[in-house]
Residue, then its C-alpha position, 0 to 999 in steps of 0.5 A: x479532522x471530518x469536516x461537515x460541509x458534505x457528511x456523506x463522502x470522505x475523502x483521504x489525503x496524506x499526512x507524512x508523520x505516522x505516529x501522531x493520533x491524528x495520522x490521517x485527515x478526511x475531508x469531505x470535497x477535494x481530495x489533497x493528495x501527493x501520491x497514489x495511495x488514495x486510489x488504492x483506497x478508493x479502488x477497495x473500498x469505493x464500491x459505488x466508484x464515485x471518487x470517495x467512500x461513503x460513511x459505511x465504506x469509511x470504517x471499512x478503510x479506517x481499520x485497513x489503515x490503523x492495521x498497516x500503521x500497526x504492522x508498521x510500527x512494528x518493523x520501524x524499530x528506531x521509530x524514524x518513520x521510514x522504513x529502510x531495507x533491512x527492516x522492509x526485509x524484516x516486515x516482508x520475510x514476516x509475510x512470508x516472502x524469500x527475495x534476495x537483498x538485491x530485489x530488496x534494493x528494487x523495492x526501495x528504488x521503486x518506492x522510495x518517493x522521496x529518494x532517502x533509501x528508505x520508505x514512508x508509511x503510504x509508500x509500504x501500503x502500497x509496496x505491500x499491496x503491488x506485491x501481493x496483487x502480483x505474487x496472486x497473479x504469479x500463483x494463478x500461473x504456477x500451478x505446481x506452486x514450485x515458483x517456476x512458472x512458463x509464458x509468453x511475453x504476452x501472457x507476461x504482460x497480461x498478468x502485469x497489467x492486471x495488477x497496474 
């Protein structure tokens, strides 16, 4: 639903259920939102930093968005609209990832909003894109790429606050 009242900004906000066509609202005003996936919207696409995206901008946002709907239908095999620690595990190893089940159960604790022990649609997005953000952070560190690195608590922190 685009409403007209302001056709040069487009704001996002959440819909819980992914699967319908219509999964994601824009509405041209006040951004109604319960979580902080917009901002990582905003912050991707929002180059003029104006809080929105204009009409080019949106197209850009509108194939990020149906591409992570994809790949997440892909790994909700009983098409709950949640993700559970298994197939996060599934979709994650897909991307290339090795982590143990116990930093699995780390993912779902940190993610799970709603606490069921498993994740929504904008709350894989934002797993996904945390955890990309810091594993370049880590990679820029470990320059022998042996998933060793070495540094300070500083450095620790500087590399943590470059991505939150």
């Amino acid at each position: 639903m685009l409403k007209r009242d302001n056709p040069f900004k487009l704001y996002l906000y959440r819909m819980e259920n992914p699967y319908p066509p219509d999964v994601y609202y824009f509405h041209c005003g006040i951004v109604y939102c319960d979580t902080v996936f917009p901002l990582y919207i905003s912050a991707m696409f929002d180059r003029d930093y104006k809080g929105g995206v204009n009409f080019p901008e949106f197209t850009g946002v509108w194939k990020y968005i149906t591409d992570w709907q994809t790949i997440f239908r892909n790994y909700d095999r009983d098409n709950s609209g949640l993700i559970d620690k298994n197939e996060l595990k599934q979709a994650l190893t897909g991307f290339g990832y090795r982590l143990t089940d116990q930093f699995y159960d780390i993912l779902i604790r940190k993610f799970d909003r709603q606490r069921r022990g498993q994740v929504a649609f904008d709350d894989f997005i934002q797993c996904c894109i945390v955890l990309q953000k810091l594993t370049d952070v880590f990679r820029r560190s470990d320059t022998d790429q042996d998933g060793w690195i070495q540094v300070s608590y500083e450095q620790y922190l500087s590399m943590v606050f470059s991505v939150i």
